[in-house]
TIKE-470379 format. One line per 2 residues: number of its first residue (from 1); their letters; for each residue y, x, z of C-alpha. Coordinates in pm, whole numbers. Example, Ala and Ser with C-alpha at 12.3 -4.5 7.8 and 13.67 -1.06 7.14 Angstrom:
REM residues 2
1> AS> -450:1230:780; -106:1367:714
REM end
This chain:
REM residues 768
1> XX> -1543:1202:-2644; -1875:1307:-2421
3> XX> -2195:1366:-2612; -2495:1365:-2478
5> XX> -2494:1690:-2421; -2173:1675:-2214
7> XX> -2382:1408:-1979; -2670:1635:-1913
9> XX> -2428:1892:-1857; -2278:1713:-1585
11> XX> -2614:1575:-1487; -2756:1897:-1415
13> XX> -2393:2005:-1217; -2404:1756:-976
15> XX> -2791:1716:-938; -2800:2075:-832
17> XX> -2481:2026:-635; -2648:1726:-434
19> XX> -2979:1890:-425; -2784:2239:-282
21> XX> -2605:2002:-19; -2902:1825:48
23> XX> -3145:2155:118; -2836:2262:314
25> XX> -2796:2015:542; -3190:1942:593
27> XX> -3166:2354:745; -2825:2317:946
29> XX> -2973:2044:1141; -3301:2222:1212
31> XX> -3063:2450:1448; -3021:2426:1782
33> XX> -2666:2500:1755; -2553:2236:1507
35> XX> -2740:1960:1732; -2416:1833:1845
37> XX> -2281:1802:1484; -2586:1623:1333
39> XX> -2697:1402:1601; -2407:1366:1840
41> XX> -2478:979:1869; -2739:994:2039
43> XX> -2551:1232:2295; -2282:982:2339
45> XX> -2547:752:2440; -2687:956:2707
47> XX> -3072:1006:2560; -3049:1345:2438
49> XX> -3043:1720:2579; -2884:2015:2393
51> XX> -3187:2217:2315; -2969:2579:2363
53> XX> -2958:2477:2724; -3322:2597:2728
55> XX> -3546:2880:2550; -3497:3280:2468
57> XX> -3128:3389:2385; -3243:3341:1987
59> XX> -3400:2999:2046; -3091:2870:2164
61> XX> -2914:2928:1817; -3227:2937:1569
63> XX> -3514:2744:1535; -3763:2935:1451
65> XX> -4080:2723:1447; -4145:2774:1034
67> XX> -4342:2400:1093; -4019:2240:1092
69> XX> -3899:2385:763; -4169:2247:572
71> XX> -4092:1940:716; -3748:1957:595
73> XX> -3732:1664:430; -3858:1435:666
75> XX> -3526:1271:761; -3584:1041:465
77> XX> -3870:847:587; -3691:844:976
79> XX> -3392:690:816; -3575:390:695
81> XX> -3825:330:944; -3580:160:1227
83> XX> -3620:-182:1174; -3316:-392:1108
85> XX> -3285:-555:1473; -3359:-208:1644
87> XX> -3029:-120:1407; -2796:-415:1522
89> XX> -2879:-331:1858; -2845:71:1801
91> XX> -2518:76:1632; -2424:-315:1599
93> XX> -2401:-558:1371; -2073:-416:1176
95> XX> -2290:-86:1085; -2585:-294:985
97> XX> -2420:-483:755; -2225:-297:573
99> XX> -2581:-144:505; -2664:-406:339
101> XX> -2410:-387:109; -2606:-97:-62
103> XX> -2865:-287:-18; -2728:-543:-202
105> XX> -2637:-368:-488; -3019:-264:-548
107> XX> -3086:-623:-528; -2833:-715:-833
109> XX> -2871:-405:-1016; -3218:-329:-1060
111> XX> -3303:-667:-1233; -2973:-612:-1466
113> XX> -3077:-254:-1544; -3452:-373:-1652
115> XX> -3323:-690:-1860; -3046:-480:-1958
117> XX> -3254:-223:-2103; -3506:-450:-2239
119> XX> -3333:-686:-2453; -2953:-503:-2540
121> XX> -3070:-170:-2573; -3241:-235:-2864
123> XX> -2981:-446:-2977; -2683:-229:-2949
125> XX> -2888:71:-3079; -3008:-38:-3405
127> XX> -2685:-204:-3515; -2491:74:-3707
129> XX> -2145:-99:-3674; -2032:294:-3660
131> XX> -2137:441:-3955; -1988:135:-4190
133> XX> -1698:200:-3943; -1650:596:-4047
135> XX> -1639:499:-4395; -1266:349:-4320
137> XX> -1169:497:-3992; -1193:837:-4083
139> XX> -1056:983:-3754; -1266:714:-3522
141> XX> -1420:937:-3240; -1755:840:-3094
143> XX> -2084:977:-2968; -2466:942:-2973
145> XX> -2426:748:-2667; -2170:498:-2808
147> XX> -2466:398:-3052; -2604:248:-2724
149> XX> -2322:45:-2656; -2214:-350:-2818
151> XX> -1930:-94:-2984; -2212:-29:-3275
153> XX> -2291:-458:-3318; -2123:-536:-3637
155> XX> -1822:-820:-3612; -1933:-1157:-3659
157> XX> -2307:-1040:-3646; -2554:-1270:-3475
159> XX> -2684:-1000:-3226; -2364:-1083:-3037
161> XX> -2540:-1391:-2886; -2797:-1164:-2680
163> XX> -2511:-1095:-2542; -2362:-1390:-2438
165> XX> -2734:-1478:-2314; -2705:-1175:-2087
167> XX> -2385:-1246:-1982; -2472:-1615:-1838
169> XX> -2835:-1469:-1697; -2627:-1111:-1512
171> XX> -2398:-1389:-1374; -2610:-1657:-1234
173> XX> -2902:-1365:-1053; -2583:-1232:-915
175> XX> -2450:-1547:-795; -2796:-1619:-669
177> XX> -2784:-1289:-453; -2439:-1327:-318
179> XX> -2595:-1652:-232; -2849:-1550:-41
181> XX> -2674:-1272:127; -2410:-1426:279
183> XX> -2632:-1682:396; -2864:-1412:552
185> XX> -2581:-1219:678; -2369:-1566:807
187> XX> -2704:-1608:1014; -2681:-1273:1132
189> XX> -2360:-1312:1274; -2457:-1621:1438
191> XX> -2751:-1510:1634; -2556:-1138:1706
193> XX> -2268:-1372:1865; -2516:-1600:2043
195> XX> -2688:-1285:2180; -2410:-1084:2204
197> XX> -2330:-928:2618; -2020:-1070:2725
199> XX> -1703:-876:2645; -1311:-922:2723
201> XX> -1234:-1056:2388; -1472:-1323:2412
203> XX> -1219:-1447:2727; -870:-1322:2573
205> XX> -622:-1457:2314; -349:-1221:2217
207> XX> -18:-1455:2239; 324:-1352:2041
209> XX> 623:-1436:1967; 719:-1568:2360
211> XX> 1049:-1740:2337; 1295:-1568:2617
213> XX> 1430:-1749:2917; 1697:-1689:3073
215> XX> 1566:-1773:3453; 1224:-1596:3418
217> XX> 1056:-1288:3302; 838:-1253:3020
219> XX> 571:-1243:3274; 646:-1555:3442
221> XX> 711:-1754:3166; 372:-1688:2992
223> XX> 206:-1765:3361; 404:-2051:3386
225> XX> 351:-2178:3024; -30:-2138:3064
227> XX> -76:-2291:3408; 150:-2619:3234
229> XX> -60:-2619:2943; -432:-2446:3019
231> XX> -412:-2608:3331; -804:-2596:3402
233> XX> -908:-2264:3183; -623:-1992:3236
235> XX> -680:-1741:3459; -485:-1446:3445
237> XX> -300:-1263:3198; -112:-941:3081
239> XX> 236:-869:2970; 251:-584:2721
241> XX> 460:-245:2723; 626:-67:2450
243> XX> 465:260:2592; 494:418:2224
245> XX> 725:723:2349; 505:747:2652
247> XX> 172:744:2426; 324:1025:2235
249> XX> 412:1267:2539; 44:1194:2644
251> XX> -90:1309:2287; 156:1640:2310
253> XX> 29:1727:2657; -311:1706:2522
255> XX> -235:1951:2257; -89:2184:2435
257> XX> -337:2159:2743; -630:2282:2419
259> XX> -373:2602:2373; -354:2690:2734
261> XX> -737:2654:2720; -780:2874:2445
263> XX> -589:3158:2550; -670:3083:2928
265> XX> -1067:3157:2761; -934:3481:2585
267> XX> -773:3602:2821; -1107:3566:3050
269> XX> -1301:3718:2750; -1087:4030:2764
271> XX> -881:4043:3107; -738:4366:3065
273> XX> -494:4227:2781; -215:3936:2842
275> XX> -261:3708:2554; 70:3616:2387
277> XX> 262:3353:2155; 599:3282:1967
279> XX> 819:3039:2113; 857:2859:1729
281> XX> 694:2568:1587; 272:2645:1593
283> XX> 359:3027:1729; 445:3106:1395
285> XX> 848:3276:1509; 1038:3282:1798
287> XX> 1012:3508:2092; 736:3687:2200
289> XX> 632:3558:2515; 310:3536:2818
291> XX> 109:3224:2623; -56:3177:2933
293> XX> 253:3133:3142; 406:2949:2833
295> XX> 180:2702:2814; 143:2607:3180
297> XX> 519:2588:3221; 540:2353:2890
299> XX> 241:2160:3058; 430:2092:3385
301> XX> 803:2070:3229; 571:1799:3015
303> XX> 417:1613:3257; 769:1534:3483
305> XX> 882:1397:3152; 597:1184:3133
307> XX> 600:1041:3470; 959:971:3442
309> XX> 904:758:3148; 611:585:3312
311> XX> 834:482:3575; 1121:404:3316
313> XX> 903:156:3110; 721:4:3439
315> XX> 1112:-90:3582; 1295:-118:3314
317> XX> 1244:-544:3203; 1362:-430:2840
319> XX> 1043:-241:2794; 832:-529:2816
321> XX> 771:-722:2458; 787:-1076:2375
323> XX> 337:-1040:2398; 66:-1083:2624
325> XX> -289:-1044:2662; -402:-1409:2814
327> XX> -728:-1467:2957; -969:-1761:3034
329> XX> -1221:-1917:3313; -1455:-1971:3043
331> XX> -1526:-1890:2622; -1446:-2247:2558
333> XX> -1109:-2215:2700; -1040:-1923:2512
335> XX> -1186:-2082:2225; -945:-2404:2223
337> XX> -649:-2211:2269; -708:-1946:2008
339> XX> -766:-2140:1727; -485:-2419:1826
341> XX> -96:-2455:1797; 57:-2405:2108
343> XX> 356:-2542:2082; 595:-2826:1830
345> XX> 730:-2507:1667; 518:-2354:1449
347> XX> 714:-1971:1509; 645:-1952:1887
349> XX> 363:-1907:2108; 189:-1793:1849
351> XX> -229:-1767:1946; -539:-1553:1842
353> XX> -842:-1407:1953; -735:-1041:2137
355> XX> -926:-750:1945; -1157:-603:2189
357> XX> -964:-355:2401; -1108:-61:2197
359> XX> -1019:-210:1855; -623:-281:2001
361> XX> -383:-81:1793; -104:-57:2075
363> XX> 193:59:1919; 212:-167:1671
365> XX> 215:-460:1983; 595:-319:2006
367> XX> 724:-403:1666; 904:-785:1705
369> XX> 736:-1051:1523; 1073:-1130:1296
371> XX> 1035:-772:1114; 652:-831:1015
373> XX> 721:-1006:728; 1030:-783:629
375> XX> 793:-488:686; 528:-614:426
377> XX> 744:-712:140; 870:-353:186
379> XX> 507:-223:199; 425:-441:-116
381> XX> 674:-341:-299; 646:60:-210
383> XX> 218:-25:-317; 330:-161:-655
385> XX> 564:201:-720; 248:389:-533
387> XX> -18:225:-814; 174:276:-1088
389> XX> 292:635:-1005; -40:735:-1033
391> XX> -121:634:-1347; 51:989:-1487
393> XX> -238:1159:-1328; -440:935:-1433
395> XX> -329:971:-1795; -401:1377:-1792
397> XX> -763:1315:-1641; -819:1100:-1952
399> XX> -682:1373:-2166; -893:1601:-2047
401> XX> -1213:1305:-2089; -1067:1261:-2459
403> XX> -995:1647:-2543; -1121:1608:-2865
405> XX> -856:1335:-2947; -592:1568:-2845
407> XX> -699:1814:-3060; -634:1651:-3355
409> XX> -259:1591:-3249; -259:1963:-3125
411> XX> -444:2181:-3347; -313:2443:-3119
413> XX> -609:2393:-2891; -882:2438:-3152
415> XX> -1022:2739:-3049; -1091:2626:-2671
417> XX> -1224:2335:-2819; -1501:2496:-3026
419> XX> -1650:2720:-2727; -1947:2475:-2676
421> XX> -1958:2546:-2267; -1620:2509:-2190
423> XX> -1614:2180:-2409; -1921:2015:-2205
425> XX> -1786:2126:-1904; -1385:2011:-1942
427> XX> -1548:1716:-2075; -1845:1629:-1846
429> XX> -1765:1768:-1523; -1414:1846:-1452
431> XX> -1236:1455:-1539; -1456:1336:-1260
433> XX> -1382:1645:-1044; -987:1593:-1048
435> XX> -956:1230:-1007; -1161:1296:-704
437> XX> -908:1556:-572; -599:1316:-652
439> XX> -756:1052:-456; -793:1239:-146
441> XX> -446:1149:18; -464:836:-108
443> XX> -672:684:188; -432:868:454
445> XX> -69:705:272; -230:364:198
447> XX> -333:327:608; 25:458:705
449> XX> 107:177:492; -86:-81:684
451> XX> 59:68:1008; 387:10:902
453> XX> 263:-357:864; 258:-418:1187
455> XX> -114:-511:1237; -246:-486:1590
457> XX> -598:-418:1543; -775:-87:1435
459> XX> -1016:-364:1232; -719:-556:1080
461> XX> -553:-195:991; -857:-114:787
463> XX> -929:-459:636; -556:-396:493
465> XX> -611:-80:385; -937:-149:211
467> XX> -776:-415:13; -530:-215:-95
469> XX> -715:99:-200; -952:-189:-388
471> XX> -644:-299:-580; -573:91:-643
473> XX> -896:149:-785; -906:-113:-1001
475> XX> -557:-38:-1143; -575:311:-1205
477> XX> -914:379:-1178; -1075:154:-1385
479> XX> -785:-6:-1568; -581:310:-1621
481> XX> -847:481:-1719; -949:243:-1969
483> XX> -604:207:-2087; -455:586:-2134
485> XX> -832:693:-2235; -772:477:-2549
487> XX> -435:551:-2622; -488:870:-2602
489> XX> -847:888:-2767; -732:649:-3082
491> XX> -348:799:-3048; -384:885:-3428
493> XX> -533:591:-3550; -240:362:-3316
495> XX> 21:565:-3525; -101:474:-3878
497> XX> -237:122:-3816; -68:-213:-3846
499> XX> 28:-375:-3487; -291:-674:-3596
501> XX> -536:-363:-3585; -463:-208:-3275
503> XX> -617:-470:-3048; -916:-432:-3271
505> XX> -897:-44:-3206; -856:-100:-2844
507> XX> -1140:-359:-2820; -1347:-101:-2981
509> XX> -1247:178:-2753; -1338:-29:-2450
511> XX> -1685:54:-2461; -1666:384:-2542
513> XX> -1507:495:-2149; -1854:428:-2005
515> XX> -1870:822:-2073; -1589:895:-1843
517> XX> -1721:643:-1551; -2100:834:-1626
519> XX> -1920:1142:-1517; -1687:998:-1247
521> XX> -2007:813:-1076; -2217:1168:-1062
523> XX> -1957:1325:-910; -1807:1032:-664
525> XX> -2145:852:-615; -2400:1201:-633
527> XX> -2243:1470:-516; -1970:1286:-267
529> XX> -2223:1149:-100; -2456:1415:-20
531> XX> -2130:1601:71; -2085:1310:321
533> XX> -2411:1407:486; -2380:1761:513
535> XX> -2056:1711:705; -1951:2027:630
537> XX> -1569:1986:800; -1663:1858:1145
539> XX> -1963:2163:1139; -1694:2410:1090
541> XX> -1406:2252:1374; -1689:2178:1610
543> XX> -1796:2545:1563; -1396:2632:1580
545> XX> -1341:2435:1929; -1666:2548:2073
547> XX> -1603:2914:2011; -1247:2859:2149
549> XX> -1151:2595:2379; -1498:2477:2530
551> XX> -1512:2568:2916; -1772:2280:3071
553> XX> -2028:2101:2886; -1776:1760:2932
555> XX> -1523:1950:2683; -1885:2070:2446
557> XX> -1919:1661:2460; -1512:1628:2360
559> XX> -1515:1859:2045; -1787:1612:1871
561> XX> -1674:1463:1583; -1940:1164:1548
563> XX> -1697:993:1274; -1741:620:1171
565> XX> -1821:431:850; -1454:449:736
567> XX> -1417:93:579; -1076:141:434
569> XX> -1228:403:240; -1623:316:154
571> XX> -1626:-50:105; -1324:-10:-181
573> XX> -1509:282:-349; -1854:22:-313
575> XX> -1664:-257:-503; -1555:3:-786
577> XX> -1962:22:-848; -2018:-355:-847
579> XX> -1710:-344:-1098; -1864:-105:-1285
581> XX> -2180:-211:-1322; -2098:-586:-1412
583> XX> -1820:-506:-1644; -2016:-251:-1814
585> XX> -2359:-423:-1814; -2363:-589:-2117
587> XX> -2118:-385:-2277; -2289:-38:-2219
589> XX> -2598:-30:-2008; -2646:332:-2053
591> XX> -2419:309:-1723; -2635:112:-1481
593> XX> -2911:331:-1400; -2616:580:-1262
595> XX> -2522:287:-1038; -2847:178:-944
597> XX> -2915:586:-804; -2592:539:-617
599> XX> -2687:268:-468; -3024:366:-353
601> XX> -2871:752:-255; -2568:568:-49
603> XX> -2827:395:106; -3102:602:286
605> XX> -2777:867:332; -2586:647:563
607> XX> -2823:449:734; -2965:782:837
609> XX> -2584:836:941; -2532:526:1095
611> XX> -2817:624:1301; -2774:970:1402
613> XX> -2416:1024:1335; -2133:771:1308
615> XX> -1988:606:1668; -1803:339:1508
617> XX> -1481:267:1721; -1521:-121:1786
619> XX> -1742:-414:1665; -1595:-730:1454
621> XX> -1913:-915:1428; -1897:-863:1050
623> XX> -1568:-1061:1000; -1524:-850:678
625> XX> -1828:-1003:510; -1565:-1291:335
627> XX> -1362:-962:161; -1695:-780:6
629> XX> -1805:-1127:-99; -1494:-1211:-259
631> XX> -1465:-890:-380; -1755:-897:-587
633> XX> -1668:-1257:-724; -1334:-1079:-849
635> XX> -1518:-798:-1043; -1770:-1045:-1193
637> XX> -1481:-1277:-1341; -1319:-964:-1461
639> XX> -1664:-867:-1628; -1596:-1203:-1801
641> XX> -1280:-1212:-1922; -1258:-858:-2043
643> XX> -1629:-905:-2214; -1425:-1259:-2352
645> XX> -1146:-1036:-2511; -1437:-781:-2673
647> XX> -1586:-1037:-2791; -1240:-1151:-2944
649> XX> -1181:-836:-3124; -1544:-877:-3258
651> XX> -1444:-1169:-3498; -1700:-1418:-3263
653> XX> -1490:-1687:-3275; -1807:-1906:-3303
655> XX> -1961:-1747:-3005; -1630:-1703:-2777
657> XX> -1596:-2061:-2679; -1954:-2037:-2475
659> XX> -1818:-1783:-2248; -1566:-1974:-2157
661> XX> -1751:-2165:-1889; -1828:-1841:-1736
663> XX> -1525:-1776:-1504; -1473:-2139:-1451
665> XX> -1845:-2179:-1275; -1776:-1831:-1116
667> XX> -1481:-1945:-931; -1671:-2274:-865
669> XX> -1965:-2104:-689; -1656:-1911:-483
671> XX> -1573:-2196:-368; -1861:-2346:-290
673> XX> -1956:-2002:-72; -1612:-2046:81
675> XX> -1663:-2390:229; -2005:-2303:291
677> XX> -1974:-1983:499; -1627:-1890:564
679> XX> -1528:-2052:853; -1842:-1919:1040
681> XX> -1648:-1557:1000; -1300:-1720:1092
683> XX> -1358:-1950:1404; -1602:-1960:1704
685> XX> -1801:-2293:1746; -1729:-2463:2054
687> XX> -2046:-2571:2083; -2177:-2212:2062
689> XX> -1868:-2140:2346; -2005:-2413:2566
691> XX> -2341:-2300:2556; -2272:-1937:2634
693> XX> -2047:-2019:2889; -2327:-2274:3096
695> XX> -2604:-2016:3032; -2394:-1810:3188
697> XX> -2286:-1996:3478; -2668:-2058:3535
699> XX> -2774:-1728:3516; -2477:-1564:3690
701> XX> -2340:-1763:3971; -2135:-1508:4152
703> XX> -1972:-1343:3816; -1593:-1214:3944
705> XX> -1487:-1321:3601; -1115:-1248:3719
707> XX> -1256:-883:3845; -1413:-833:3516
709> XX> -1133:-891:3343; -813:-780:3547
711> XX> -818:-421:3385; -943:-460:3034
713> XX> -636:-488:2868; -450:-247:3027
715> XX> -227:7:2754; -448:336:2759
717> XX> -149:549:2924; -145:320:3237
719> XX> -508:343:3308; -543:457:3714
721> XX> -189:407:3739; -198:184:4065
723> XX> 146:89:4098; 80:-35:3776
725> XX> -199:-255:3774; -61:-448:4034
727> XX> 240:-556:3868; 174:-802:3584
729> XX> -173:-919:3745; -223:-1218:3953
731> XX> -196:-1061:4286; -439:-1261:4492
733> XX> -641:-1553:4466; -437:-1884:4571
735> XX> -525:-2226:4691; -683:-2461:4436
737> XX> -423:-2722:4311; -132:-2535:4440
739> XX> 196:-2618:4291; 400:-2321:4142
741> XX> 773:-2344:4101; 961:-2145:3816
743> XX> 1271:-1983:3856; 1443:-2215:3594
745> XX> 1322:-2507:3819; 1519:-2349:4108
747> XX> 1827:-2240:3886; 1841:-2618:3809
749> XX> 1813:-2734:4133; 2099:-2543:4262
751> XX> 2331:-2607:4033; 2204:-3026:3987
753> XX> 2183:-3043:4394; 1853:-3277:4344
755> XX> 1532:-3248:4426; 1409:-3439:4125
757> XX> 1071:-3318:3992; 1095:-3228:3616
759> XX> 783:-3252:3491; 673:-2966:3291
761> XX> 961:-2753:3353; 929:-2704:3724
763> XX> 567:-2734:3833; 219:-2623:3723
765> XX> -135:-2595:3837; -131:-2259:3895
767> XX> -399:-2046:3780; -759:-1951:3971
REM end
């Protein structure tokens, strides 16, 4: 169990830690050579010079104006000062909002912390449930700090009721801020659309699932099908490829176009040596060969490969899957068929928005609708064995929290026990430490996971993910270590005890983690995220690619790593905090002033990111705003029924049954936000459509929508590829009102003899 003394231990580790990466980065980015790394969105916007392209041969690498370093810290104040529509409009409304999200925590937590401190404090502190405990639990474990917890309220005593009065005021200020915050952020979203320049997606529904026919192409039959149906609003569409093995002979060429760089630079560094390479995988064996020569004549075997599968998938009709890119004269049109059925069955023609063309996740476009659902029952099931095979790790992290426990099982370990330094830091410092280094891969396996889904949009593929790595957290994270922390910690006491007593031991033991999650949040929350600002990895490979494959300033601009927000990451590791800080507020509020300076720390670090730093890869309009909100309804409830089962276990019985409500007006106000909100995040107004669409008209009377459009939804390995572009595109613009004949309209006449129209199946306004 962690003392006190354990705490500041840890404390003082990762205060000096963030404070060491903090001083750090505030000199890296004062050099003229780590511009690039620090501030490299501003270069990909066009508005700043590399100051080593000026000044003496040291001024290009070192700043050496001593001004700036006493000015060190002024990166702070910068980071805030950028008012919030100067943000949307800097980085968009995604980045801005999940801003907020920090932002919102301050706004729940700071109250709680204040009330918390104010009223249960007190409370908890002078009720000495422990030492009338000790005097029959001989081995019970606790600490100084537990005494600040609702562990040390006596059963059945009436100080249990400040609790409950807590409980129903935490819940309704924090009902009353998700309130507000979805309705400022649902108006945000709004006014960002309203405003928003016009983009492809706004004109584009991704259809799937096209039936085959026999008599036409997939091509045809989705022009055909839309010129029936969208008579007035289609305009053109785009089949799509299954380019995958294509897409992967592009990425290898890349790669091995960097090593021909690399040595083609050494080689000009010192020309009177040949540079050379192994033959074997990475140059690690093989035979010793010219890596110059090597190179270029894997480069050019590379490159007839990749034309001849260009030209394989662009003739071959196989290669083209049952999807399509399908765009509209106007928003409305889009609008009606995105968010309609297309067709009496319910399994074909299926229609959504498109993602915009940078947020498409091509290869998954290839995988055929009838295997998505196969493909996440399997992912479900491999989560499930994923979550729970982590919990042995999970288990020695809590042995390691609960050392003292295990001593008493193993005497063995006495000795290491009793050195006073090692104790406070096994016990403060390194449980937090390692679950952080088991978590690392975590993030990479669970978005494999989501690719396997099948989802076609970088967005989507990180929505997944985050939900999943939310549901890991909470299982192993929080549960597990709530779970093997008391087993282990009370291991003795489960033994000897009646099977009546042990929910009363575990109720008791509960509490008594908060230690553990003190420890985990300084190191995740303190030191993780003033790691995150430092950047330390993309300083060292954009230092690595510079010194090695950089010939003109265009490759200087292609070894930047700007990085983005990483939502399948952040936003999970945000909800564990909200969890943390409801569940634990009336239980032990020793915990939420650790939140509360994550909160605040997250907050001026990564707008100042979001700023300078991040390039996220598309923009949803902050469609994710739904999942945090729901998210944070799910911790609270769980705040209630696990406070509801402490409560049990402290013979309340009296006071149990006015909790109950809790929940049950939790998921009402859920509810209520759902109706309220939701659908603002989920479907596009037509009225909104309409209006953009006349403004536009007005404004912009000889828009080439067609023009616009033509090439934005063309797979990434076909762009310039004429021959291409020409193919599955309207080719010219026809007569108004013309008729278009199918080939299954001509297959019928021939074989009929008539000339009978057949409504629908033979004719269409075609499409201009």
């Amino acid at each position: 169990m962690a003392s006190l003394s354990d705490i500041l231990v840890s404390a003082a580790i990762n205060s000096s830690s963030a404070l060491l990466f903090l001083v750090a980065f505030a000199i890296l980015r004062l050099q003229p050579i780590n511009d690039r790394v620090y501030f490299p969105k501003w270069y990909l916007k066009g508005i700043r010079d590399s100051p080593t392209s000026s000044g003496t041969a040291v001024k290009k690498y070192v700043n050496v104006d001593v001004k700036m370093y006493l000015k060190f810290l002024n990166w702070m104040p910068a980071a805030l000062r950028m008012p919030e529509p100067e943000l949307i409009a800097h980085a968009g409304l995604d980045s801005a909002v999940y801003i907020r999200i920090y932002l919102l925590g301050l706004k729940i937590f700071c109250p709680i912390t204040f009330l918390a401190f104010a009223v249960l404090v007190p409370v908890n502190y002078t009720g000495e449930n422990f030492e009338q405990m000790k005097e029959t639990m001989k081995d019970l474990t606790y600490s100084n700090i537990d005494k600040l917890s609702i562990s040390n309220v006596p059963s059945g005593s009436k100080r249990l009721f400040a609790h409950i009065v807590m409980a129903y005021a935490f819940t309704f200020w924090t009902c009353y801020a998700l309130y507000n915050e979805y309705m400022i952020v649902t108006k945000m979203r709004l006014h960002f659309l309203a405003a928003e320049r016009r983009r492809p997606d706004q004109f584009t529904v991704l259809v799937r699932n096209i039936p085959p026919d026999d008599d036409e192409s997939v091509s045809e039959h989705v022009e055909h099908f839309f010129c029936v149906n969208h008579p007035d609003h289609y305009l053109l569409h785009q089949v799509v490829y299954n380019a995958n093995a294509l897409g992967a002979m592009v990425v290898t060429k890349k790669s091995l176009q960097n090593w021909l760089t690399y040595y083609t630079n050494k080689f000009e560094r010192n020309p009177n040596k040949r540079p050379t390479t192994k033959t074997g995988f990475w140059g690690l064996w093989g035979k010793n060969v010219d890596a110059i020569d090597f190179y270029t004549e894997q480069i050019e075997t590379l490159t007839k490969k990749e034309e001849a599968e260009r030209e394989r998938v662009l003739n071959d009709p196989k290669a083209i899957v049952p999807a399509a890119f399908v765009s509209f004269k106007s928003r409305w049109g889009a609008a009606v068929c995105a968010q309609t059925q297309q067709s009496h069955n319910p399994t074909i023609w299926l229609t959504d928005w498109a993602p915009e063309p940078r947020d498409v996740y091509w290869d998954n476009l290839a995988i055929p609708f009838v295997e998505l659902n196969f493909r996440r029952l399997l992912m479900a099931v491999a989560l499930f064995g994923l979550t729970f095979c982590f919990m042995i790790p999970i288990a020695f992290v809590q042995t390691l929290a609960n050392i003292e426990s295990i001593q008493k099982v193993f005497p063995a370990l006495k000795p290491v026990i009793e050195m006073g330094s090692v104790k406070s830091f096994i016990q403060g410092y390194l449980p937090g430490i390692i679950l952080k280094i088991f978590l690392i891969l975590l993030p990479t396996i669970i978005m494999t996971m989501s690719k396997i889904e099948g989802y076609t949009a970088l967005s989507a593929l990180e929505t997944r993910s985050a939900g999943k790595y939310h549901l890991f957290l909470f299982v192993n994270v929080f549960l597990g270590s709530i779970i093997t922390g008391t087993a282990f910690q009370q291991l003795k006491e489960f033994m000897n005890q009646s099977p009546a007593e042990i929910p009363k031991t575990v109720g008791v033991s509960i509490p008594m983690k908060a230690t553990f999650f003190i420890t985990y949040v300084m190191v995740d929350g303190w030191s993780g995220i003033a790691a995150e600002i430092l950047r330390l990895v993309p300083l060292i490979i954009f230092h690595l690619k510079n010194a090695f494959l950089v010939k003109t300033e265009k490759d200087r601009e292609q070894a930047m790593d700007a990085g983005s927000l990483g939502w399948a990451i952040s936003e999970p590791r945000i909800q564990l905090y909200f969890l943390l800080g409801l569940v634990y507020s009336t239980v032990t509020p020793l915990l939420l002033p650790f939140i509360v300076v994550f909160f605040a720390f997250s907050y001026l670090v990564f707008r100042h990111q979001i700023i300078n730093v991040y390039d996220q890869k598309y923009e949803s309009g902050a469609t994710f705003w739904p999942d945090v909100h729901r998210r944070i309804i799910i911790g609270l409830m769980i705040s209630h029924i696990l406070f509801l089962g402490l409560l049990n276990t402290k013979k309340a019985s009296n006071a149990t049954p006015f909790l109950i409500p809790l929940p049950i007006l939790t998921f009402w106000f859920f509810r209520v936000c759902k109706g309220r909100f939701e659908s603002a995040f989920r479907r596009f107004p037509l009225v909104d459509a309409m209006r953009k669409d006349t403004l536009e008209r007005a404004t912009e009377p000889q828009l080439n929508l067609k023009l616009y459009l033509q090439d934005a939804y063309v797979h990434p390995v076909f762009k310039g590829a004429c021959e291409f572009e020409r193919r599955p595109m309207v080719e010219e613009e026809e007569e108004e009102n013309q008729l278009v004949a199918t080939r299954r309209g001509l297959h019928r006449d021939h074989v009929q003899g008539t000339q009978e129209d057949t409504s629908q199946d033979r004719i269409g306004i075609s499409a201009v």
